[in-house]
C-alpha positions in Angstrom: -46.6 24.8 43.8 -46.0 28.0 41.1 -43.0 28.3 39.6 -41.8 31.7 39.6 -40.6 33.7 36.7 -36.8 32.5 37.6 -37.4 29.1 38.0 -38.9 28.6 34.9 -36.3 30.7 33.1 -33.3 28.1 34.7 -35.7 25.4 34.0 -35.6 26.7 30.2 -32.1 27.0 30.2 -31.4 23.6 31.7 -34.0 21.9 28.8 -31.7 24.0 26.3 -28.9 22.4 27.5 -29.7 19.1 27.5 -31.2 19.3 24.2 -28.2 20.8 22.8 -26.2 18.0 24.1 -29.0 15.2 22.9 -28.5 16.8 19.4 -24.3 16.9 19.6 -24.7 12.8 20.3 -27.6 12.3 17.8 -25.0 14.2 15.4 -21.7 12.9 16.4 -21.7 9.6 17.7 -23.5 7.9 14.7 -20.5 9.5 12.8 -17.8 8.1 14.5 -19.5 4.5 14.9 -19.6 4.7 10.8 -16.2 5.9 10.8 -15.1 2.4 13.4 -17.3 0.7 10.8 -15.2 1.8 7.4 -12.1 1.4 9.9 -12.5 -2.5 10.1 -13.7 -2.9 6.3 -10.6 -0.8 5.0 -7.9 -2.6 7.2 -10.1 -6.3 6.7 -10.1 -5.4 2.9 -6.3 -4.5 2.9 -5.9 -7.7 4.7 -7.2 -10.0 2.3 -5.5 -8.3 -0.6 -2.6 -9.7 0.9 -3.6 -12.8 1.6 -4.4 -13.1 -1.8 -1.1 -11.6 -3.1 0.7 -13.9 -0.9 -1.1 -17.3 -2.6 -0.3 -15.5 -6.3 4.0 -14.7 -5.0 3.7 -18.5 -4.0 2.1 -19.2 -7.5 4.8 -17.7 -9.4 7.7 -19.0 -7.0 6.0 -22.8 -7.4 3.5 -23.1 -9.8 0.4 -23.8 -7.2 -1.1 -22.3 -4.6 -0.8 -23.2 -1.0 -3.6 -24.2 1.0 -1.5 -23.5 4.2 -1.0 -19.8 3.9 1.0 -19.0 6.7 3.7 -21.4 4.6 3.5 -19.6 2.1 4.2 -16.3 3.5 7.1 -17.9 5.1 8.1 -19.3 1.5 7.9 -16.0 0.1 8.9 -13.4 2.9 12.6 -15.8 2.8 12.7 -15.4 -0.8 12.5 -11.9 -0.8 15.2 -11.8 2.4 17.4 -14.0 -0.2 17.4 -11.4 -3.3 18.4 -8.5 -0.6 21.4 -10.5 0.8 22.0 -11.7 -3.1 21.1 -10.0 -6.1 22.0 -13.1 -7.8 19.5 -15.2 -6.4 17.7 -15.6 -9.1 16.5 -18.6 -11.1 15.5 -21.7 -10.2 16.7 -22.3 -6.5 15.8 -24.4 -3.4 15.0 -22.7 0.3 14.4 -24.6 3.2 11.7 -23.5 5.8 11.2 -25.4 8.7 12.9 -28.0 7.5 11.3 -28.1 4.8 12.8 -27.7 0.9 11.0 -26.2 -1.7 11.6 -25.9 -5.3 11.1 -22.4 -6.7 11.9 -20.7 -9.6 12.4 -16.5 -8.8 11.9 -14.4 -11.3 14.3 -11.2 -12.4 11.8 -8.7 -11.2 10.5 -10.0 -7.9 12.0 -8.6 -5.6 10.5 -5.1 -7.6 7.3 -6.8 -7.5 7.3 -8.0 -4.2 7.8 -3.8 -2.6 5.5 -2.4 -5.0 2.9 -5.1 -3.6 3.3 -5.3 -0.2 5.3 -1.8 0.7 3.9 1.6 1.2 4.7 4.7 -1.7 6.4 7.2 -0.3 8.3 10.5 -1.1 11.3 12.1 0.1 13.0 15.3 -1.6 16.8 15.3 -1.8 19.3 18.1 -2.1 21.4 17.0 -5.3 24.6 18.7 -6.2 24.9 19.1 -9.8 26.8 20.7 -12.4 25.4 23.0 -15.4 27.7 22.9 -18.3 26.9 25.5 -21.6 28.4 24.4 -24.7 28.6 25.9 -27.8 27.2 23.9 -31.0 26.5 24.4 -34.6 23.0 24.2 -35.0 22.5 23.3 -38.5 18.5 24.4 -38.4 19.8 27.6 -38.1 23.1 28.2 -39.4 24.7 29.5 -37.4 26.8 28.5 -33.3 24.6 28.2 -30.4 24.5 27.7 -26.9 22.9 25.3 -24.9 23.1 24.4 -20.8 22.9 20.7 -20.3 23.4 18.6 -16.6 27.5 17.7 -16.9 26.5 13.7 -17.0 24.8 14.1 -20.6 28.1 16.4 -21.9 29.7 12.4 -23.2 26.4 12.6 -25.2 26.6 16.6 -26.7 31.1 15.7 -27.4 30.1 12.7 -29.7 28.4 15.0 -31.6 30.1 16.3 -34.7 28.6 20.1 -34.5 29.9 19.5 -31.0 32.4 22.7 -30.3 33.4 23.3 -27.0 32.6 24.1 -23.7 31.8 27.3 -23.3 31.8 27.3 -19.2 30.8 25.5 -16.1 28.3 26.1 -12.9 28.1 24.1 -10.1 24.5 24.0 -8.8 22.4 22.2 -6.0 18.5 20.9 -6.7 15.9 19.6 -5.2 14.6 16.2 -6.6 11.4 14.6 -5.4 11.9 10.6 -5.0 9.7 8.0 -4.8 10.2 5.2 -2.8 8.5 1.8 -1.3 8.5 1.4 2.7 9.5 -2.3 2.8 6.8 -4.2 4.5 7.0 -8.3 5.1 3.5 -9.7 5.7 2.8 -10.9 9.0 0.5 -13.6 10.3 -2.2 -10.8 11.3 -3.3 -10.6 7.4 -4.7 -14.3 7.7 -6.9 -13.0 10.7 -10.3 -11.0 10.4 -9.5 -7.6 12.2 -13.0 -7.5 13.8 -13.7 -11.3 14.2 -9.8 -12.6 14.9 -11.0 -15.4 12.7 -9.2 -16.6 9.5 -10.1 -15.9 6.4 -11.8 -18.4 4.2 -9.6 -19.1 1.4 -10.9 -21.6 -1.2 -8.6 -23.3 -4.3 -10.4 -24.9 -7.5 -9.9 -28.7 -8.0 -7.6 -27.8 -10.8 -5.4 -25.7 -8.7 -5.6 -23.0 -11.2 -9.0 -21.0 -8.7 -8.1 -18.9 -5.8 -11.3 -17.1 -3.9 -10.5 -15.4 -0.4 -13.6 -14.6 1.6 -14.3 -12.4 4.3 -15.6 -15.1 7.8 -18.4 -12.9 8.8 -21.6 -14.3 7.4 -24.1 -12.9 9.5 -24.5 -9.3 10.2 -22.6 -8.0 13.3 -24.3 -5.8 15.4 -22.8 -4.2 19.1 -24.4 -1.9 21.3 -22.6 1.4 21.2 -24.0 4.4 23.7 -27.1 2.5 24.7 -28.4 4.3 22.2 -26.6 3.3 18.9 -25.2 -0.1 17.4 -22.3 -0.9 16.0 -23.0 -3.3 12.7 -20.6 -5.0 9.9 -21.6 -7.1 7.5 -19.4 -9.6 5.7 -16.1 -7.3 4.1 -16.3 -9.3 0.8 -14.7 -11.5 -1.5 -11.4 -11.7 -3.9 -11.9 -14.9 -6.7 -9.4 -14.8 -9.5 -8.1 -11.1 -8.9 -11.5 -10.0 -8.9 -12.8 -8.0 -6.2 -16.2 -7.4 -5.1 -15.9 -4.4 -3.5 -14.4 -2.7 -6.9 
C-alpha cells in the first residue's frame, strides 16, 4: 500500500516526537537517578559522622567508647538536657539511664560543643536599638580637642580616660545585626541505621579501647532497576577510623 504525501509527513512528525521524548529520558532520567544516588551517600555520610561523634561525646563524658551506641546517645543526649536545665552541671557527676548509673565527668564547654556538632548554623538578622554617643577628647597625636561617635555601652571605657572631656550629645539609633546561631538537634536512633539498607552501621573499637572505625554495611554494589531502562547503583558510603574519613 503507498503512503501518500500526508501520511508520511504525520508519520515524520510522530518519529520526531518520540525521539524527542527518547532523548528528554536518555537526558533526564540518568540525572535524577545520580542525583537519588548522591541523596543516600550525603544523608548515610551525615549519618555516620554522628555516629562517630556520639562514641567521641561518650569518650569524653567516660573515658571509653561504647560498643552499644544507642546507650551512648542516650548517655549523652541526657547530659546535654542536664546543662540546659543547669548551667552548673558541670564536673564530675552521675546520670542514671534506664536504670542504669554512669560516672561522667562534663566538661565547661560541652554543652557549646555538643550544638556546634550536632546542630545546624543558621542566621537571623535583628533590629537592635542603640545609642550613638559623640564625645569630645584631647587627642594628644594631634594637639588639639576632637570628636569621636562611639555605641553608649563603650562610653565607661572613653570616661576612664584622662583626655576624656565630655559628652558632646546623644542619638538614639536602630541597626541591623546579623546573628548566628545553632538549630539544636538531639541525635536519634535513625543515625545508627543505613538510609538505603535500614541496616546498622558497623562500628568496630581496638582491643585497647583507644580505636574507633565506623563503616558503611553495604559491601557489595547495589544495583535497582529504575525505568526499565536505567539502574539505580550504590556502592559502599565509606569509612570513619580515628577521625579520619575516607571520603575527605
Amino acid at each position: 500500500m503507498n503512503l501518500s504525501q500526508q501520511n508520511k509527513t504525520d508519520l515524520l512528525e510522530i518519529a520526531i516526537i518520540l525521539a524527542t521524548f527518547f532523548l528528554i529520558i536518555v537526558i533526564y532520567v540518568p540525572v535524577a537517578i545520580w542525583e537519588e544516588e548522591a541523596h543516600f551517600q550525603k544523608e548515610s555520610r551525615y549519618r555516620m559522622n554522628n555516629l562517630y561523634d556520639i562514641q567521641v561525646f561518650y569518650s569524653s563524658l567516660t573515658g571509653n567508647y561504647n560498643p552499644n551506641s544507642l546507650e551512648a546517645m542516650a548517655l549523652i543526649n541526657a547530659t546535654r538536657d542536664s546543662i540546659v536545665a543547669d548551667s552548673l552541671y558541670i564536673g564530675e557527676q552521675e546520670i542514671n539511664i534506664g536504670g542504669k548509673v554512669f560516672s561522667i565527668d562534663i566538661g565547661e564547654s560541652f554543652e557549646f560543643e555538643f550544638d556546634t556538632t550536632f546542630g545546624f548554623k543558621s542566621f537571623r538578622r535583628d533590629t537592635v536599638n542603640d545609642t550613638t554617643v559623640q564625645i569630645a577628647i584631647f587627642a594628644e597625636d594631634l594637639g588639639r580637642i576632637d570628636t569621636s561617635f562611639i555605641r553608649k555601652k563603650d562610653l565607661p571605657e572613653y570616661e576612664s580616660d584622662e583626655n576624656f572631656i565630655e559628652i558632646v550629645k546623644e542619638e538614639p539609633m536602630k541597626r541591623v545585626e546579623a546573628i548566628e546561631y545553632y538549630k539544636t538537634y538531639l541525635p536519634d536512633s535513625s543515625n545508627y541505621y543505613c538510609p538505603l539498607t535500614n541496616i546498622p552501621y558497623l562500628m568496630e573499637i581496638g582491643e585497647d579501647g583507644a580505636s574507633l572505625k565506623v563503616s558503611s554495611p553495604i559491601k557489595e554494589t547495589i544495583k535497582e532497576p529504575r525505568y526499565l531502562l536505567f539502574s539505580f547503583k550504590a556502592n559502599s558510603h565509606g569509612i570513619i577510623k580515628d577521625g579520619q574519613k575516607s571520603w575527605d
